[in-house]
VOTORNU-197282 format. One record per residue (C-alpha): residue in three letters; x, z, y. Coordinates in steps of 0.02 Angstrom, whole numbers, plus 50000, padded with zeros to 5 digits. Layout:
// residues N
ALAXZY/...
//
This chain:
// residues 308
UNK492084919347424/UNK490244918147456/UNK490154915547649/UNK491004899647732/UNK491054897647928/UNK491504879247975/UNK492284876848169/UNK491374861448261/UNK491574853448411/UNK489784853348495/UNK489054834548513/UNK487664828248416/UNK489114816448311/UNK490024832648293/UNK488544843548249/UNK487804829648132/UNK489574828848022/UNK489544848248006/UNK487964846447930/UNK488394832547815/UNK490034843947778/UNK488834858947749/UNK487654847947628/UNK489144843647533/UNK489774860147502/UNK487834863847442/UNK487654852047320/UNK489514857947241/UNK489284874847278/UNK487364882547273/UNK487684899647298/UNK489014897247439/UNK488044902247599/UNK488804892147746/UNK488644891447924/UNK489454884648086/UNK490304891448262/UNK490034878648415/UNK491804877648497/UNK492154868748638/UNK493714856948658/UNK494894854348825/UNK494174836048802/UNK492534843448809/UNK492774854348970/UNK493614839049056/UNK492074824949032/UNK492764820449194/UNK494574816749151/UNK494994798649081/UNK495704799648907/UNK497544796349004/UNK497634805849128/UNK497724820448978/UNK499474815648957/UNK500034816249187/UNK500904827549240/UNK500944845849176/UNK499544841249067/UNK499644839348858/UNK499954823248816/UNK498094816548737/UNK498834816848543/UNK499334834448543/UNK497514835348501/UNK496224837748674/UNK494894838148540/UNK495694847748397/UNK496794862248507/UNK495354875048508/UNK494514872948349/UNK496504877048264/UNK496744891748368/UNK494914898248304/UNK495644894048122/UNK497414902248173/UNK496264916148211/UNK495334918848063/UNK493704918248152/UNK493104900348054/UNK493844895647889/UNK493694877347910/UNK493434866148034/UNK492554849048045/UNK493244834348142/UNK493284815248157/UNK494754812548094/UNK495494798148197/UNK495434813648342/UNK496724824448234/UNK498504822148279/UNK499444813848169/UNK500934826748137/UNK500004843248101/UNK500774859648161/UNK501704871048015/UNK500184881347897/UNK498524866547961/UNK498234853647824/UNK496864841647795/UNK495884850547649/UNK494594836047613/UNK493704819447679/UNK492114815747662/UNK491464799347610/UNK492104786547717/UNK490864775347839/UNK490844757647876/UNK492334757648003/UNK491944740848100/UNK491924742648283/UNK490234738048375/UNK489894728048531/UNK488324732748609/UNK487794719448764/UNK486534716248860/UNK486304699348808/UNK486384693148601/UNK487684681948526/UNK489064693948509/UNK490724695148585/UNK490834675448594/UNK489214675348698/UNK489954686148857/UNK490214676049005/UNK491694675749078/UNK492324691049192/UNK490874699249094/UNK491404718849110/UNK491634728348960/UNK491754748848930/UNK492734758348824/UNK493754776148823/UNK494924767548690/UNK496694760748732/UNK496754751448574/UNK494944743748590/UNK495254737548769/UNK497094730348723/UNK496244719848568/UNK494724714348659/UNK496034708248821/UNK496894700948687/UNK495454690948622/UNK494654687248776/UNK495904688748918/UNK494524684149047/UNK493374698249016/UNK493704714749126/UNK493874732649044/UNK493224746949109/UNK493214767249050/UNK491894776248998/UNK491774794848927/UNK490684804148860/UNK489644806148685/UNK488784791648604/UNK486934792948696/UNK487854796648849/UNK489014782348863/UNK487464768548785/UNK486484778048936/UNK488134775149051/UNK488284756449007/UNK486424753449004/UNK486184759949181/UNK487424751349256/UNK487244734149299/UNK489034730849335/UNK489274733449154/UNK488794717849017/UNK489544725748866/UNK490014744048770/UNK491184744148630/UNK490704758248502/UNK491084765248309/UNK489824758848191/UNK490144776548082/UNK489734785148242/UNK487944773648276/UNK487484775148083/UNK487614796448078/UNK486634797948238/UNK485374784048173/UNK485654771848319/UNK486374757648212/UNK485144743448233/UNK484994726648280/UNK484304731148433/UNK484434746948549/UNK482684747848659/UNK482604767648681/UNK484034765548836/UNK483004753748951/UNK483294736548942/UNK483564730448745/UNK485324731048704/UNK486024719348565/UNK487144725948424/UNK488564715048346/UNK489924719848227/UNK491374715248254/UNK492484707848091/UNK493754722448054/UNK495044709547992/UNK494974700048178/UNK494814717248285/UNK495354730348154/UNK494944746748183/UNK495834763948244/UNK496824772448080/UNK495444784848003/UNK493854777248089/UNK492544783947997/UNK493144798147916/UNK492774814047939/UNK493904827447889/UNK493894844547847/UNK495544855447936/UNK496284872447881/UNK497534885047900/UNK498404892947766/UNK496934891447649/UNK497054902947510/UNK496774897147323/UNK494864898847337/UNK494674892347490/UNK495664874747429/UNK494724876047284/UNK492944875047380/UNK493524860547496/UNK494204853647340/UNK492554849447259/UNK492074841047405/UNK493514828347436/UNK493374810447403/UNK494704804447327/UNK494724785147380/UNK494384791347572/UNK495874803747546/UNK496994788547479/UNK496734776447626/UNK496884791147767/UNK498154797247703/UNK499214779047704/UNK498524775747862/UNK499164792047956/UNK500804791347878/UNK501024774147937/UNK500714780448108/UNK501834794748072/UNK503104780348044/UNK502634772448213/UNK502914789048308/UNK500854783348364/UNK499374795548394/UNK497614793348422/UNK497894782648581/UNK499254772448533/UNK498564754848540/UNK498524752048358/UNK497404744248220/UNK497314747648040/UNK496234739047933/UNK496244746547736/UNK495434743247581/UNK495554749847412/UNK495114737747251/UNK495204741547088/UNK496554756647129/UNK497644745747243/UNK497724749547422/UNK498034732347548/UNK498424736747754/UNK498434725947860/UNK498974732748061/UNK499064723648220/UNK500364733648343/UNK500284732248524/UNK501754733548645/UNK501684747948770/UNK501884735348903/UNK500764718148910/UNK501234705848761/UNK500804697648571/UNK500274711548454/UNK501534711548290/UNK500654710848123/UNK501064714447952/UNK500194719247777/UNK500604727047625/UNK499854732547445/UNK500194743947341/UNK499534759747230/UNK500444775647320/UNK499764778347507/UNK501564782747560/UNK502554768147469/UNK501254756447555/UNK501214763247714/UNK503434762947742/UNK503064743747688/UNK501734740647796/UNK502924747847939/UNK504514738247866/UNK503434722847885/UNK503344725248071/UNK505244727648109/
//
């Protein structure tokens, strides 16, 4: 195989992973001559369309993949080989023939609170408004701060900074940190937006993050032997080990990308600890639990026998 064509959503986070997927597969494989197809996503089409309202009516529900759908039927297809995604956009059950093939190197996964004024979540006044597209980022920052009000935002990263900066109702966006890092916005201050915006990260063990935050994955279809072998060489293995725990424990939950859940994973020395904070559909106390262990899978069915 001497020509690879890698499926990408088309964002500047999107477009700035396929690269990092494409340098990868340069440095393992010189002579491998790569390049990438722009695809665009229902997610994409529908800027307009809160993250929910993908799952009213006659609409797919949101984890049946709004961001994913397209770039599988392109790989269903056989007009890309591969494609590139963040992975805590995949769906959590795959469809029969699409596997993950590889992970990159996994990013700092904190979330980030970017305000108008410094001192952190602790610093926001109260009935301060805060933005975010994320179900589970609004339930844990209610949770934590019950007086603050939550508001949605879409959009990519510039555009919702731009959003939140603009808008003078707004006091406070909650962000990736993997996302701010790749696109080189991760600093202590933000002045490029208008008025200088203050960057705080927040503790992953108090307001742990979505399951695969800040990994980005590599999807195919019924790759043949070469093919695996390729994406092979570019998988890292400690990434692979905590993704893949953290998935199945969703899988475990019945949960998808929206369901308001936090995972928060480490690996040391070999041994994997979770720790995940569950929220009820419905208003109410988030359940905890934690477990360690060397096999993703074993750890994961005890991190989700902890909660029951």
């Amino acid at each position: 195989m001497t020509d690879l064509i890698l499926g990408t959503r088309g964002s500047e986070l999107a477009l700035t992973q396929t690269e990092m997927t494409k340098a990868a597969l340069a440095a393992a494989w010189p002579d491998l001559r790569v390049r990438h197809e722009v695809i665009k996503t229902s997610g994409d089409l529908r800027p307009d369309l809160k993250l929910v309202d993908f799952s009213r009516g006659d609409q797919p529900v949101v984890d049946k993949g709004i961001f994913t759908k397209e770039l599988e039927l392109a790989l269903k297809a056989g007009t890309i080989h591969a494609a590139v995604h963040s992975l805590k956009d995949v769906p959590t059950i795959l469809d029969d023939g699409f596997r993950i093939a590889a992970v990159l190197p996994r990013a700092p996964i904190e979330d980030v609170l970017i305000s108008k004024i410094p001192g952190g979540l602790d610093a926001l006044p109260p009935g301060s408004v805060v933005a975010t597209g994320s179900v589970r980022r609004a339930r844990q920052l209610q949770w934590l701060r019950s007086d603050l009000t939550v508001t949605d935002i879409r959009g990519n990263v510039a555009t919702r900074i731009r959003k939140a900066a603009g808008d003078a109702g707004i006091s406070a966006l909650l962000l990736a940190r993997a996302g701010l890092l790749r696109l080189g916005l991760f600093r202590d201050v933000l002045t490029e937006f208008g008025a200088p915006l203050h960057l705080t990260v927040l503790d992953a063990a108090m307001f742990p993050p979505a399951a695969s935050q800040g990994a980005v994955a590599i999807e195919t279809y019924e790759a043949n032997e070469e093919l695996a072998r390729l994406l092979a060489a570019i998988n890292h293995a400690p990434t692979f080990q905590m993704i893949t725990a953290e998935r199945r424990f969703l899988e475990l939950l019945q949960a998808g990308c929206q369901t308001p859940v936090g995972v928060h994973t480490t690996l040391v020395h070999g041994v994997l600890h979770m720790k995940a904070l569950v929220f009820p559909d419905a208003a109410g106390e988030p359940a905890r639990s934690a477990a360690s262990g060397t096999d993703p899978f074993t750890v994961a069915a005890g991190l989700f026998r902890a909660l029951t």
